[in-house]
N, C-alpha and C positions, 0 to 999 in steps of 0.2 A: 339359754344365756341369761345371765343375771341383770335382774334393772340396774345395776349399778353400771356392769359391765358394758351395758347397753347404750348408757349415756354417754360414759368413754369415749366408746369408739366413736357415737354421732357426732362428736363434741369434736374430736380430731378431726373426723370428715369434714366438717362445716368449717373448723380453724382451715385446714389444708387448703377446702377452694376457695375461701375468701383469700386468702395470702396468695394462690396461684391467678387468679382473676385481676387482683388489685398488680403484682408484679409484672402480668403480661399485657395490661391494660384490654383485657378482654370483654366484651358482655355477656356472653354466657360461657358455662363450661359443665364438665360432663367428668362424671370417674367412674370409671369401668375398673371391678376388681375381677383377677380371676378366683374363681373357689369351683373346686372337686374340677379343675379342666374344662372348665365353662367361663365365658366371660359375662359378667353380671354388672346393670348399672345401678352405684349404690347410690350414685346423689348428680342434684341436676337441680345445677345454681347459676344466679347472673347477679351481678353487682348490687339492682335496687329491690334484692325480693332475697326473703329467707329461701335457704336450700331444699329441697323435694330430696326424703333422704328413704324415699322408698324405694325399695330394689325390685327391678326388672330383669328379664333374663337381655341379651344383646337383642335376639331374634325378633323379640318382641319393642321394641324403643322404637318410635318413627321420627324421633326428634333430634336424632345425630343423623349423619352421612355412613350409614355402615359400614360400605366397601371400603372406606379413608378408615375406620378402626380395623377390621379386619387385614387391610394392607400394612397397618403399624401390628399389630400381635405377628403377623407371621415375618417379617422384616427386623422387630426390634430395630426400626431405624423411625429420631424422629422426619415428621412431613410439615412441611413451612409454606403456605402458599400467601403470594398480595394479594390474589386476584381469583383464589378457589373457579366463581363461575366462569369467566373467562378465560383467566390462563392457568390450566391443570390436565393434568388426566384424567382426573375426576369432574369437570364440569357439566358429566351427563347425568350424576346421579342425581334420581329424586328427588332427595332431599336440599341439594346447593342449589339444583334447579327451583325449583318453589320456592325458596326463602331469599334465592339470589346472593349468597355469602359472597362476601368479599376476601376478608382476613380469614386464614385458617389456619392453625396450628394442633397437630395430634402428638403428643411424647407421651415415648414407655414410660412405665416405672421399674425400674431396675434394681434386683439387691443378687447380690453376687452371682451377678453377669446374667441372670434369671427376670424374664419378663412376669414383676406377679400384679400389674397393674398398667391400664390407659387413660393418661387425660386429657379429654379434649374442648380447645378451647376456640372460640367465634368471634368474630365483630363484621357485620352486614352492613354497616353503614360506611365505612372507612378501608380503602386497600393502603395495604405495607404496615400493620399496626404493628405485627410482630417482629420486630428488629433485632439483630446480633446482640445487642448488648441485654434488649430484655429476656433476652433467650437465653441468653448466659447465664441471667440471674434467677429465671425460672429453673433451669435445671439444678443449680445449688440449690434451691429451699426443696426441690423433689429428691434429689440425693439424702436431703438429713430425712423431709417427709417420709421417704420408703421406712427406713429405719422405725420413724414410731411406727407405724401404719403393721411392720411384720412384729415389731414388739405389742403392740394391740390384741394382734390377729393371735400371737402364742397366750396372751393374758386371757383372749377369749376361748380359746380351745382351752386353757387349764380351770378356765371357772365353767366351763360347759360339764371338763369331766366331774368337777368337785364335787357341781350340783346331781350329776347324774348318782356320782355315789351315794352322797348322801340320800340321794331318794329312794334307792337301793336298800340300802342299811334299813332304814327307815319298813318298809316293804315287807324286808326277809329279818324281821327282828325273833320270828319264832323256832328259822331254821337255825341255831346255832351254829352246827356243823358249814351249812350252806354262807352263815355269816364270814366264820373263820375266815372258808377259802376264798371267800371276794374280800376280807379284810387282807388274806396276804396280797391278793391280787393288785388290790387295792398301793398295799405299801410298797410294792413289788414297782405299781405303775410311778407312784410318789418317789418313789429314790430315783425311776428314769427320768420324772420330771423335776425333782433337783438335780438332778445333773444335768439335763437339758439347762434348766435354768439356771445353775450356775455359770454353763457354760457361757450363754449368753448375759448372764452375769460380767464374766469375766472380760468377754470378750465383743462385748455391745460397744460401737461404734459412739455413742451417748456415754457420758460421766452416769451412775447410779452409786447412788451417796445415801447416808443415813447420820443424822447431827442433833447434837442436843440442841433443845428450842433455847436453852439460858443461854448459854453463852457461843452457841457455834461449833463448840467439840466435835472433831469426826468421829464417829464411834463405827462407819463403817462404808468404806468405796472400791469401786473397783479401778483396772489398771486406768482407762483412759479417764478418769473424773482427777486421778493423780497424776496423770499426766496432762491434763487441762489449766494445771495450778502450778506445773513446770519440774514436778517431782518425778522420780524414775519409777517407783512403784508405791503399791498403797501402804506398804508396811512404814512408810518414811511420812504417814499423813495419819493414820489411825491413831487415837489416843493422843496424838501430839499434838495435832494443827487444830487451829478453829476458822472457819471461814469468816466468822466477823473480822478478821484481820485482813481478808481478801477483796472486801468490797470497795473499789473506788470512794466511793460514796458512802459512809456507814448509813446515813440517814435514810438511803434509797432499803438496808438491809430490815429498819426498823416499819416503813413502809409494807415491807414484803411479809412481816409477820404479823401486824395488823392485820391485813387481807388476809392472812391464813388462819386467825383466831375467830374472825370474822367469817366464813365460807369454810374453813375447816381443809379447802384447796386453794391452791395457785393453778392457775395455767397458762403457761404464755409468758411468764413473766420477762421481760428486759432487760439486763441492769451491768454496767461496766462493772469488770471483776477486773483484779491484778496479779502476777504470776508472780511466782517464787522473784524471776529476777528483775522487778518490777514491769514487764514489758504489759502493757493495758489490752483486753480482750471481752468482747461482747458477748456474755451468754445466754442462755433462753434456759429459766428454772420452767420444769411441773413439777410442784410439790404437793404430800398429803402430813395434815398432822396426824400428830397419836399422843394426844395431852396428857393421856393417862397414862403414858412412860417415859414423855417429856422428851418427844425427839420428833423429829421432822423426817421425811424421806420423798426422794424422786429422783429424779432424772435431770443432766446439765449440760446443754449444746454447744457449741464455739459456734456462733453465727455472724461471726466478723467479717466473714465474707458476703455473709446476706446483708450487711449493715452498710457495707461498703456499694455492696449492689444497688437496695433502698437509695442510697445516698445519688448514688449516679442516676438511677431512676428517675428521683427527684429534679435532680439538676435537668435530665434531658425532659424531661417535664416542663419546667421551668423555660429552657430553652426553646421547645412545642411552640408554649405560649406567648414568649418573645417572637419568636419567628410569624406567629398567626398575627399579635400586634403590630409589628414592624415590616410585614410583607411589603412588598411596593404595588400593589393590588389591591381593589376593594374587594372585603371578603365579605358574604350576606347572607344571614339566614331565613327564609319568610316560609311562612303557612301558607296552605294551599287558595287561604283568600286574600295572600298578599300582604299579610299583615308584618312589618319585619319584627323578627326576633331576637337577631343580632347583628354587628355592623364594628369595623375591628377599628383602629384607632387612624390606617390609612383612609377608611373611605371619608369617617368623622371629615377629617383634616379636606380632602378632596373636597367632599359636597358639600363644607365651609356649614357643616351643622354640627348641634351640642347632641350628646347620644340621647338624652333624655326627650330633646324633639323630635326623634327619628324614630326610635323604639315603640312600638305595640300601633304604628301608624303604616297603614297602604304606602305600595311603593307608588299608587296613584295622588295619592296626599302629597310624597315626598320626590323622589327620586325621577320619576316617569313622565315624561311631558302628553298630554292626549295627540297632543299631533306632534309630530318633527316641522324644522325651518321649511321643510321640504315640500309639506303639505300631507305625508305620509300620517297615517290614522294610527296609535299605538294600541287604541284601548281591544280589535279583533287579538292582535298579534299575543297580547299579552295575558289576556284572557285564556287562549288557546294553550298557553304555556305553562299556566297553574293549572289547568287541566290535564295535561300531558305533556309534562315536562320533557321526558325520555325523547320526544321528538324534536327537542331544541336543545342537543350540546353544546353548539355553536350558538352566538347570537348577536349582532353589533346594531348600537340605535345611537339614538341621543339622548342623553341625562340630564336631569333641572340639579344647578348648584340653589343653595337657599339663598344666593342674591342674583337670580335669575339665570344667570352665566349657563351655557347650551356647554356643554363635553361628550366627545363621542369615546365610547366604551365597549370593548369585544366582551363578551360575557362567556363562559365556560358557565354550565348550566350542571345537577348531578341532583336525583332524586332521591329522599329518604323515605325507606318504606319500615312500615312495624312486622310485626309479627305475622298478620293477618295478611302483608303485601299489598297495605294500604297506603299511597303517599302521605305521609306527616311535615315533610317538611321540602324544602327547595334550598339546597348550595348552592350559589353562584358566586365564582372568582372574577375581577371583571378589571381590566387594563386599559387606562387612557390612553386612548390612537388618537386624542386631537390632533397632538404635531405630523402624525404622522398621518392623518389628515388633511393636512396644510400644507404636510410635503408633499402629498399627492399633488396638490392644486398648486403649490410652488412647480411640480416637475413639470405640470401640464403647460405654466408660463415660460416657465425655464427650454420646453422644446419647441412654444413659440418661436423665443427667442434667438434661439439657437438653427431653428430653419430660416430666421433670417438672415442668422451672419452665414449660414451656407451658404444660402443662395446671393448672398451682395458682398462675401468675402474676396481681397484681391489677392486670394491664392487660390488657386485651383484644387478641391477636392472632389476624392473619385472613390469609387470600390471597382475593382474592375476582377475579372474571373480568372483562376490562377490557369487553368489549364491552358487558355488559349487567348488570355487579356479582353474578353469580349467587355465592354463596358457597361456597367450594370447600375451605375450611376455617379453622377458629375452636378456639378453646377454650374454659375454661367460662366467664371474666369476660366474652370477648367477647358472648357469647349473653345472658349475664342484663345486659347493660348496653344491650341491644335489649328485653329485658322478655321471655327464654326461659328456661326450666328446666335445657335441655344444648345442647350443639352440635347433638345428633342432629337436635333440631327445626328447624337449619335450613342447617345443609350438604348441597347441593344442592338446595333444596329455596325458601330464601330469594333475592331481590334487596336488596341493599343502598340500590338507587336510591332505594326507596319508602319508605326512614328518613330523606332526608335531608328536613330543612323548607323549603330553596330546592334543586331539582334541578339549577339554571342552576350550582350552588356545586360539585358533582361536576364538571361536564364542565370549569371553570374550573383545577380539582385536575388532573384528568386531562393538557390542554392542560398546564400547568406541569409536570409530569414528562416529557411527549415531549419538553420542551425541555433540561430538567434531569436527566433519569433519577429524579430521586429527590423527595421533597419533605419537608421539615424543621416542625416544629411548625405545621401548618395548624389556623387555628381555624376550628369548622362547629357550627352547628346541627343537631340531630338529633330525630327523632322514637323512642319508643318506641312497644312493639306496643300499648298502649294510649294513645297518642296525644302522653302526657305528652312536653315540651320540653324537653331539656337541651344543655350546652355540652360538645364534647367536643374533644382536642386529636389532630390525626392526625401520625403519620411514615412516610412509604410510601415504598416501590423500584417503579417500573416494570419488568420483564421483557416488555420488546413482542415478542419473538420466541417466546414459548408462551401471549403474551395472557393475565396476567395479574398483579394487584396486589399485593403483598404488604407490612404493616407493623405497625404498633401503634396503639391507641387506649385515650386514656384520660377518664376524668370531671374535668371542668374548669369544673362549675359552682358552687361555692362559691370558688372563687380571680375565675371573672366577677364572681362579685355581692361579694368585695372589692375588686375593681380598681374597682367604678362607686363605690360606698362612699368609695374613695381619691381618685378623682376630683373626687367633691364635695368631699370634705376639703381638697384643693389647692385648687378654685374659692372655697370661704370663705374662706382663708387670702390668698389672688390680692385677691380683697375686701376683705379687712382689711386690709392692709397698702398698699391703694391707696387708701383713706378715710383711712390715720392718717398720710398721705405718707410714707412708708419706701422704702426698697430694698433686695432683697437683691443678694447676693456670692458667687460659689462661687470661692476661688482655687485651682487646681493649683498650690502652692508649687515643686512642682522645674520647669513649664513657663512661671511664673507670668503662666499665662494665666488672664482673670476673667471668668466668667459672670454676666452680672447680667441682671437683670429690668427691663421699661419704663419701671417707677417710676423708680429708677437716674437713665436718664438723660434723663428730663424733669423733673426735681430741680435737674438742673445746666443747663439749658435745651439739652439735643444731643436730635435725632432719633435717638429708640431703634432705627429702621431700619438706619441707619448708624454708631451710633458703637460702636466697642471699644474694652475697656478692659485694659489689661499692669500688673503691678505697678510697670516702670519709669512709664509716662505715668501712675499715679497718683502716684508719689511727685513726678514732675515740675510738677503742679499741685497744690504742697500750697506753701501760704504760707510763706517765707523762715523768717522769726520761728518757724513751727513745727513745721518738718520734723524737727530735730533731736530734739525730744522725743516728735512722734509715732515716729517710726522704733525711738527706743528702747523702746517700749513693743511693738512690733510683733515685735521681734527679740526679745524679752522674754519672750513671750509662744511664738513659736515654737520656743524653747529651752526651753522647761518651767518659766521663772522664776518666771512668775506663773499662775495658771490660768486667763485667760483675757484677751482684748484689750479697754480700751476709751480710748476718745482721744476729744477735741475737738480740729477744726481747723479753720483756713479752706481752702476749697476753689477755684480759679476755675473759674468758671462761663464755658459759652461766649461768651458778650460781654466778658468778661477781667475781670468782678466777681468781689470774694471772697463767699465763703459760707460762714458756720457750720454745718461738719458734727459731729455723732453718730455716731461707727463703735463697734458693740460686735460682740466676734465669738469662735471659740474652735477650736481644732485638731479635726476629728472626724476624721480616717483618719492612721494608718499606716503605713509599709513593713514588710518582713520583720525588718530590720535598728535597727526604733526610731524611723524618722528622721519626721518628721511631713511627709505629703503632698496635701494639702483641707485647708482651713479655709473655714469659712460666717461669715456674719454679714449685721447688719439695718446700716444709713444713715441713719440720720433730722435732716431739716431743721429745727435750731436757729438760724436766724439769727435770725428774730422776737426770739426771747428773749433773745437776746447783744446784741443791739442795745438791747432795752427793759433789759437787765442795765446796760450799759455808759453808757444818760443816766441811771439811775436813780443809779449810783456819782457820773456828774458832778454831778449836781445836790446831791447829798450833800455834795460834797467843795468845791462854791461857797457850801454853805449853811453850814457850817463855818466856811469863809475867812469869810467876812461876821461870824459871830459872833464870832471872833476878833480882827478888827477891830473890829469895834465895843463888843465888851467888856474882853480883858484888854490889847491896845495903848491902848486911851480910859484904862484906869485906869493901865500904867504911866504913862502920858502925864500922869496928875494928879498923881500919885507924885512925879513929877520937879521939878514947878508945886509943889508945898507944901512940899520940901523948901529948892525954891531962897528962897522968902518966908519959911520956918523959920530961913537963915543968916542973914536979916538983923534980928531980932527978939529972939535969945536973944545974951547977951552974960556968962553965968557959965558959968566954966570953957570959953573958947573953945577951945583946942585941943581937950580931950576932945568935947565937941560937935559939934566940924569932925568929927574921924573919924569919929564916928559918921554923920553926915549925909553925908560922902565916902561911906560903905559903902551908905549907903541908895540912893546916885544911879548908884554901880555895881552894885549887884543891879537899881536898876530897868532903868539901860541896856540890861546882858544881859538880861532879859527880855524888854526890846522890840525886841530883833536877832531872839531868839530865836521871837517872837512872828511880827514879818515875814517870819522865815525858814519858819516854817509854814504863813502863808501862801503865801508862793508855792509850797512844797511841792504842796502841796494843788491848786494849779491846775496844770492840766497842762502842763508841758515835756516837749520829744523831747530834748532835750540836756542828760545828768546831771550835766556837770563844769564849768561855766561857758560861755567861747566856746569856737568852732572849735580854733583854734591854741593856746589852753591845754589843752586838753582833748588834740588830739593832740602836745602837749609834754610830758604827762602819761603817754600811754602810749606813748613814744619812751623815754622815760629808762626806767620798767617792763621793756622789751625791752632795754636793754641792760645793766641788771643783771644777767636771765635769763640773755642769752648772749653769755655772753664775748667767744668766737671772731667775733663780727660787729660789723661797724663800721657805723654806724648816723650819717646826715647828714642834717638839718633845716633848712631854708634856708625864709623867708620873704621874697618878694619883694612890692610896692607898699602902699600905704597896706590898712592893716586897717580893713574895716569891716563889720557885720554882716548875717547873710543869715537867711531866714527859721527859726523853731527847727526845723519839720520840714526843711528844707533841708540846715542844718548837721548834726542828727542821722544822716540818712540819710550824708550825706558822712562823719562819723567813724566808722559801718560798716563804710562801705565802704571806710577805710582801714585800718580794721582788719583786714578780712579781708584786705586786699592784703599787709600784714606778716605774720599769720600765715602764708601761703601762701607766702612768700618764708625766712621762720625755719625751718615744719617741711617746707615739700615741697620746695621748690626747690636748698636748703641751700647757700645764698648766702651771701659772708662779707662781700660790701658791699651796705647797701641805703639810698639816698636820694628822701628825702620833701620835695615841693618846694610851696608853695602859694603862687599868683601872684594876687594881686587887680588887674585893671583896673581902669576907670573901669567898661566896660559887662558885663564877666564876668569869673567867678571860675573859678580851673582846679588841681586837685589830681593832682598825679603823684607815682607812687611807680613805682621802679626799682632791678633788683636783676640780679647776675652770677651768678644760679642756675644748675639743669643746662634751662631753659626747655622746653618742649613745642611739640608740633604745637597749634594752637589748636581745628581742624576735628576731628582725630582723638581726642578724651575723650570717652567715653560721657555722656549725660545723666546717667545715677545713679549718676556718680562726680565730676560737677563742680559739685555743689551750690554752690559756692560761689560759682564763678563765674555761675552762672544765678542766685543768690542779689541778687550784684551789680547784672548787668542788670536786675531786675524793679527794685531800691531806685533806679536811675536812670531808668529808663523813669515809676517814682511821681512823681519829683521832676522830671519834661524834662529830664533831662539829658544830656550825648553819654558815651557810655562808650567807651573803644578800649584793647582789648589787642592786645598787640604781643609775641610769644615765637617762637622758633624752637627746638629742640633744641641745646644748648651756647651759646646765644647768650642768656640771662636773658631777663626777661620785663622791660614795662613799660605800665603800666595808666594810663588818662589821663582823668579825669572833668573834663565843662566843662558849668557851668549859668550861666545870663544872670541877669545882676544882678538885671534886672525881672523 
């Protein structure tokens, strides 16, 4: 081989494992090449020392793990180990063994599909070095590596044969004949070896380019250097392209030809290039010049993915070192005489020291107290440790902070050995267990504590044995609430079975914990040791895997014999209020859901099975005429206005009768914040009485009219009669006599207007202001005093004639609700009132250019009015129809039959 040739390939070697080393985070590593069917080691490097690039046969190397390379040749599979000496299949060989490896990784070298190379890489000090992602990125730079490495290997076979020939030549310069036929041979081998190397020319996985040194010119590449630069083949880059056009960076391209006028080679070089469609890409130039024809040539990688790898490398590096400074741990490094070496930024913070005090000083100086609080000796223990570390992976003491301050710290202990498997240094990871120290000696007070509220608690606790209740322990309430003096009388010694007054009620208990684990306020009978009965309330845990009970008990017979006490008291009270016909209410005001009772609602004739009742569907069934006033009494009441609710109203009952109710009621509960949430109250059925109220008034109010009839109408009515026979009788001083009897005939007049007018007062009318149409003429002009902005049209159409007085009544209601709804909801600025009398029916519309509604979508306990409506025309038969949409005004259409 040629010394050129020679330096080449040393030169790639030594690039290859420095780049394999540095990307695996390895300390040593190893390349096994194969050559002639042998596996050969050509170099054997570690990070702080140049490569050993002398070659050995495998057989011969004692400084790898053989069996681990010979398992990756014959496998082609790589092998990743964290833990080589301990957890492997290999952790008996020789070599792991003596050196005690930790990290191990062996990978092929692979070039189409073909194992022509092993590298194998170490770290002894550190388990898990070699992680997925550095493995990832290791195999990318050994993917491109194979590539040079078999382009080398062809570069050295064709300079082995060149020199051979030429020595040859050289040799046999007098055989001519004998020249000839080694010259054919010769050129014979040179065409196979141009076409070899074209081939690989053509078809090298690596860009191979040839440019002039001035300006860039390609003057020669093959397929992938053109396709590296985004072109389909070289014939679209020869003679036409220059790669000074392709440099990211031109100034990084005039760089790279300095170093090469300088050195005459590049290798290795770096440098972002950019692709035909600008997309940006990392190459890795070898170049060699040849000034003397003014052109450049080598070789050009895409290593964008090694760039990317590097990069992440980096970062997880990065992050390494964040994670070691930011650990929640003190991390330490000290020599075998104590001396620290290193100390990460938690413990600094921890032992309240500056690194620079801590550093190249004894952890006797620093950290280590000679004696513990305890009176314990540290200086044997610790001594013994930098001796023989391996015998202390565990370790927990106490630590000097540097303002005296005692901390106790677990310490995780781990030996660095060199080469020789001599300790160099001591890791220790070390975790402050003060608190957890303290909670020791807290738990230690804490079951003081707690054995004394066992034992002086006035509940009784027990563990007692599941199979057979033997009792296994008690305290002193427990015992004397079975009718004993101490525990002593019956731990171990008692069954629980034989206290209880039904035994069938234990195994019931029991069953309901295998299901549940546990069992929550169990009420039981129980017997004392003299026989006596009481109630007691259990809370037990099952532990079925040591078979047995464990919980609390307590005396729970005077709260029994008030619950039976309260019991009756509810059942009298259930009695009374179902003799005196009442109901009660419980309302949830923020859910206003109501609870009532039977009475309730066989009151209003619903089956109390089935019916519920909402504060909406009560308001919904409260009479027209008096929703308004109960409601405000209701909201009155639950604002704190008044202290407490009481209303009459009518009710409908389920056959759609009204009924006089009695609601009296009052806020009892609360929120956090003020707001009132319950209210109770009673129902009681007054219709009887409203009814016997209400003929008692008529009949008063006819017995009146009649007297007033028949008494002071009869006497104006005489009044009238003797004055008119007075004007014709008296005949001195006629005019002064006329006035006066003028004055008598108009005082009697008004009186018996006045008189008629109380009559009919007194008898009952639904219509206050005379008929229909004067009455709403009357309150048409009213509303358009009020409001201005609205234009307000009255139209009567056919002959007027009159309709029953409850008829017309209920009609001027409900036109009046139809204008107010249109004045304040609707806020309409036209509204027309139209009433048509037929022959056979009468029909009143009122219509208005509101913002109108959906008709379906108003809740019940916002459309009183309109439900209002309905019910006042449903009283009277009559057809009611609304008609509104959203933006298109409303119009309301009532029709009742003449007859």
């Amino acid at each position: 081989m040629g010394e050129r040739s020679m330096i080449h390939f040393d030169r790639l070697i030594a690039m290859l494992m420095q780049v394999a080393i540095e990307t695996a985070g390895a300390e040593t590593g190893t390349l096994i090449l194969l050559e002639d069917d042998r596996l050969i080691v050509v170099a054997q490097c570690s990070g702080s020392r140049q490569c050993d690039l002398e070659k050995i046969a495998l057989v011969d190397c004692a400084t790898i793990p053989v069996s681990v390379i010979h398992s990756v040749a014959r496998t082609s599979e790589t092998l990743v180990f964290d833990d080589a000496v301990s957890k492997s299949p290999f952790s008996t060989d020789p070599y792991i063994q003596h050196q005690q490896t930790r990290s191990l990784l062996c990978l092929p070298i692979l070039m189409q599909s073909q194992t022509i190379g092993i590298l194998y890489l170490e770290h002894d000090l550190s388990t898990g070095v070699f992680t997925h992602d550095r493995l990832q990125a290791l195999k990318l730079s050994i993917a491109q590596a194979a590539i040079s490495l078999e382009n080398a290997r062809l570069y050295e076979q064709l300079t082995n044969y060149t020199e051979t020939l030429e020595r040859k030549v050289e040799e046999q310069t007098q055989a001519l004949q004998q020249e000839i036929a080694e010259r054919q041979q010769t050129e014979a081998a040179l065409q196979r070896s141009e076409t070899k190397f074209r081939n690989i020319f053509e078809n090298s996985q690596v860009g191979i380019f040839r440019v002039r040194i001035c300006d860039g010119l390609i003057l020669d590449a093959n397929q992938r250097f053109a396709n590296l630069y985004g072109f389909d083949s070289p014939e679209e880059m020869i003679g036409l392209e220059r790669t000074a056009d392709y440099y990211v960076n031109p100034s990084e391209r005039k760089q790279f030809l300095e170093s090469l006028m300088r050195d005459r080679e590049v290798r290795s070089y770096e440098v972002q290039m950019r692709k035909r469609d600008g997309t940006v890409f990392w190459g890795l130039f070898s170049s060699y010049l040849n000034a003397g024809d003014d052109y450049i040539e080598g070789v050009l990688a895409d290593i964008s993915d090694h760039k990317q790898a590097e990069a992440a490398f980096r970062q997880s590096e990065a992050n390494y070192r964040n994670l070691l400074q930011t650990a929640n741990s003190v991390i330490l490094r000290y020599d075998p005489q104590g001396r620290i070496r290193y100390i990460n930024d938690y413990g600094v913070k921890l032992l309240g020291y500056e690194e620079h005090e801590i550093l190249g000083r004894t952890v006797f100086e620093t950290i280590i107290p000679e004696a513990e609080l305890s009176g314990r000796d540290m200086r044997p223990f610790v001594h013994d440790l930098l001796r023989n570390p391996q015998a202390y992976p565990q370790a927990e003491g106490e630590n000097l902070c540097r303002d005296g301050r005692r901390v106790w710290m677990e310490w995780s202990n781990q030996a660095i050995f060199n080469e020789r498997g001599e300790v160099v240094e001591i890791l220790s990871v070390g975790n402050d267990t003060t608190q957890r120290k303290q909670a020791e000696e807290a738990l230690q007070r804490s079951e003081t504590t707690f054995r004394t509220i066992f034992e002086n608690s006035q509940v009784g606790i027990y563990r007692t044995r599941t199979c057979d209740g033997l009792i296994l322990k008690a305290n002193q309430c427990f015992a004397e609430l079975l009718g004993f003096d101490s525990p002593e009388e019956i731990v171990g010694l008692e069954h629980t079975t034989g206290y209880y007054v039904n035994p069938n009620v234990r195994q019931h208990a029991i069953e309901l914990m295998k299901r549940d684990r546990e069992l929550r306020s169990f009420e039981v009978q129980m017997r004392k040791r003299d026989g006596t009965v009481f109630w007691v309330l259990f809370s037990s845990y099952l532990n079925a895997t040591d078979d047995y009970i464990e919980g609390t008990i307590a005396d729970i017979s005077d709260r029994k014999q008030a619950e039976a006490a309260l019991q009756m008291s509810e059942e009298r009270l259930r009695l009374a209020l179902t003799a005196a016909n009442q109901g009660l209410y419980d309302l949830n005001i923020k859910t206003e859901e109501v609870a009532i009772n039977p009475e309730y609602a066989l009151m209003l004739g619903y089956d109390p099975a089935t019916y519920q009742v909402t504060k909406s569907k009560w308001i919904e069934s409260l009479h027209p005429d008096d929703r308004e006033s109960v409601l405000a009494v209701y909201y009155a009441c639950i604002t704190g206005e008044i202290p407490s609710y009481r209303a009459e109203y009518r009710h409908r009952t389920q056959d759609g009768q009204w009924k006089w109710i009695l609601a009296v009621g009052n806020v009892v509960a609360w929120n956090e914040f003020g707001e009132p949430i319950r209210a109770l109250g009673v129902v009681t059925d007054i219709d009887d009485r409203k009814r016997a109220e209400a003929a008692s008034i008529l009949e008063e109010r006819n017995r009146m009219a009649r007297e007033i009839h028949d008494t002071l109408a009869q006497a104006f009515t005489g009044i009238l009669a003797q004055v008119g026979a007075a004007k014709q009788v008296l005949t001195d001083d006629v005019e002064a006599t006329q006035a006066h009897l003028d004055l008598i005939a108009e005082l009697a007049r008004t009186g018996l207007v006045e008189a008629r007018r109380s009559v009919v007062a007194l008898r009952p009318q639904l219509l206050e202001e005379g008929s229909l149409q004067n009455a709403l003429h009357r309150l048409i002009a009213q509303i358009r005093a009020a409001a201005m902005d609205t234009t307000l049209y009255y139209e009567i159409e056919g002959a007027v004639y009159a309709l029953p007085p409850e008829v017309e009544s209920n009609l001027l209601r409900m036109g009046q609700e139809a204008l107010t709804n249109a004045t304040r909801h609707a806020n309409a600025d036209e509204i027309r009132v139209e009433l048509k009398y037929d022959r056979d029916r009468f029909c009143l519309r009122v219509k208005d250019n509101g913002r109108g509604f959906g008709v379906g979508s108003i809740p019940s306990s916002e459309g009183f009015g309109l439900l209002g409506m309905s019910e006042r025309a449903e009283r009277i038969g009559a057809q009611l129809a609304i008609r509104s949409q959203p933006g298109q005004g409303t119009e309301i259409i009532v029709t009742v039959n003449r007859e």
